[in-house]
N, C-alpha and C positions, 0 to 999 in steps of 0.2 A: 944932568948926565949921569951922576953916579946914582939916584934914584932910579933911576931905569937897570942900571947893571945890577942893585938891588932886589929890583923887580923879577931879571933876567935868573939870577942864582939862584930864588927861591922857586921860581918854576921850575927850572931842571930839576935841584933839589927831589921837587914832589912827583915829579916825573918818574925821578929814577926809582924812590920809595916805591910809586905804584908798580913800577917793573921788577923790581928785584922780590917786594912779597905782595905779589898779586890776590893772594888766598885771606892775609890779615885784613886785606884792605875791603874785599868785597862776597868773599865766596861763607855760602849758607850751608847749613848741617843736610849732607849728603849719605846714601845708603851706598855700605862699603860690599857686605856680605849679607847673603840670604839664604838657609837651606828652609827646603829645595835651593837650588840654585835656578837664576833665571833661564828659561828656554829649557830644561834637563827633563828628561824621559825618565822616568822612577818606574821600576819594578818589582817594587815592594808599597804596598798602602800607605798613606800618608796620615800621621796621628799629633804633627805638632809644625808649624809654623815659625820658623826665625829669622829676625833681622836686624843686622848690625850696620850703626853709622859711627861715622866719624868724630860725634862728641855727642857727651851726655845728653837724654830727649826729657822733655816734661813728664813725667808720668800721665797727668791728667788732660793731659790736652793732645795726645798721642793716641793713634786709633789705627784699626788694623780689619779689612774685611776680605773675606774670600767668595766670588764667584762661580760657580762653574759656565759649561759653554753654553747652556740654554740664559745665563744673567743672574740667574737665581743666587741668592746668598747663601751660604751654608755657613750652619750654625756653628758658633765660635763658644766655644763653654765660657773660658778665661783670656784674658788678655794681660802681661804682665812684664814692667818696665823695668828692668834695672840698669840704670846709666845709662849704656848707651847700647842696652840690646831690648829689641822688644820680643817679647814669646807668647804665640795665642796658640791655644793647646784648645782642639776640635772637640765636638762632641762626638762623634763618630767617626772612624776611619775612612777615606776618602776611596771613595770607588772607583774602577777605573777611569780616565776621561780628561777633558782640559779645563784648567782651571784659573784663574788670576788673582792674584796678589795686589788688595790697592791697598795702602798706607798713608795717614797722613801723619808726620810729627811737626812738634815747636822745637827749635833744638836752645841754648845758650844764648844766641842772641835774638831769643825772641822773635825770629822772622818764621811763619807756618812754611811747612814745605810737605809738598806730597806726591807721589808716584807710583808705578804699577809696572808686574813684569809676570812672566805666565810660566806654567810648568805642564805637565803632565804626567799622567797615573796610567801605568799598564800593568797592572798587577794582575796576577792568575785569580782565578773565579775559586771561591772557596767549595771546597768538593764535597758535595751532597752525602750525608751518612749514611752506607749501605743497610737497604733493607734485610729486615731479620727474617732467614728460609722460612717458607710453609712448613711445619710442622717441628721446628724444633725449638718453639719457647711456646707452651700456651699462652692465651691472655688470660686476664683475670675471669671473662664469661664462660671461654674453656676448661679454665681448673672448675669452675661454679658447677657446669655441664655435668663435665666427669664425674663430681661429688654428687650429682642429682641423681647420676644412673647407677652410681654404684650403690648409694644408700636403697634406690628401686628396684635393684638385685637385690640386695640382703632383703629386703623386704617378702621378694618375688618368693627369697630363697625360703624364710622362715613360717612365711602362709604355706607352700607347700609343704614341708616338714612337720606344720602343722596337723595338714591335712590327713597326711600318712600316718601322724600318730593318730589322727582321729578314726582312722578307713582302719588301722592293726587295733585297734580298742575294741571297735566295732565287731569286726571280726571274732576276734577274741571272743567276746562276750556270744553273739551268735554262735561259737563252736561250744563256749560254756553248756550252754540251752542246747543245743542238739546233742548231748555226751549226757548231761541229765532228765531228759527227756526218756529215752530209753530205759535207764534205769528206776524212774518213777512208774514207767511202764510193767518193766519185772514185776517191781516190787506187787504193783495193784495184782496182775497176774497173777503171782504165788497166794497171795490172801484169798481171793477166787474158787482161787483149786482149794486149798485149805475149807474155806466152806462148804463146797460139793462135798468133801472127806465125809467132815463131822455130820451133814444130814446125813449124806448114805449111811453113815455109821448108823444114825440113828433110827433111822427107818429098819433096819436091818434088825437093831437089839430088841426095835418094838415089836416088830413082827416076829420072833422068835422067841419071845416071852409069851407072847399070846398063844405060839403053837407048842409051849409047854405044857401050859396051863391048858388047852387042849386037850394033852395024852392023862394027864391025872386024874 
């Protein structure tokens, strides 16, 4: 009989234990916080992943992936445990869209536990860098262009300059030749007349000697 009432007290006893701390007794390392937060609408991009549980998680045996809604994984750069928060930091900024969060950790007693909870991204579209007006930056083949046609000006410019100095040389020289031309001409001229002088002269003194010699 008293073995039984024995029996009876340590049951209630464990009874009560199990009811009064139900958590000591049977409950596993659970996820308290997460930003993003579960279900939440973001509209600003997404560059880092966190989540917090209830008691310190294993580092090494603690893992963290993200989906989006086509299944697909997206790349997770890092992944990094301390105590009891995990942080996996993206490779890339999360584009707009729906996404999932699956986790799994070991927490303190060693029992794995793992879960998932979704968010979404509506972030504005990053705005396309306006194009630079027609005409007011050249490019590099425009500056190139312009230096090509200008130096083929100067060029244009210094063969004709050339040329004018050659066509006023020319000239020159041609008016030279016709300005002494003439007076090459005088000059033969005056010698000319000068010799017609002296024969007449001569013929004259000859024949007048003769008709001296004549009268005596």
């Amino acid at each position: 009989m008293l073995k039984h009432v024995k029996t009876s007290v340590l049951l209630t006893l464990g009874l009560l234990l199990i009811l009064v701390f139900p958590t000591a007794t049977w409950a596993h390392s659970k996820l308290e916080t997460s930003t993003p937060a579960a279900d939440s609408k973001l509209k600003e991009s997404v560059q880092e992943v966190s989540l917090s549980f209830n008691e310190n998680i294993d580092e090494n045996l603690s893992t963290l992936k993200i989906k989006n809604a086509q299944g697909e994984s997206v790349e997770v750069a890092e992944v990094k445990v301390t105590q009891n928060t995990m942080l996996g930091t993206l490779a890339a900024p999360l584009p707009s869209g729906s996404y999932t969060v699956e986790w799994k950790i070991v927490g303190g007693d060693g029992h794995p536990v793992d879960g998932t909870y979704a968010f979404e991204v509506d972030a504005p579209e990053a705005e396309a860098t306006p194009e630079t007006p027609a005409g007011t930056e050249e490019t590099p083949a425009d500056t190139a262009n312009t230096q090509d046609e200008a130096t083929l000006a100067d060029n244009t410019a210094a063969d004709n300059s050339a040329a004018d100095n050659t066509d006023q040389t020319a000239g020159q020289d041609q008016q030279a030749d016709n300005t002494s031309a003439p007076e090459q001409s005088a000059g033969s001229g005056s010698i000319v007349w000068i010799v017609v002088i002296v024969i007449v002269a001569f013929v004259a003194g000859y024949f007048g000697i003769r008709a001296s010699r004549k009268k005596k």
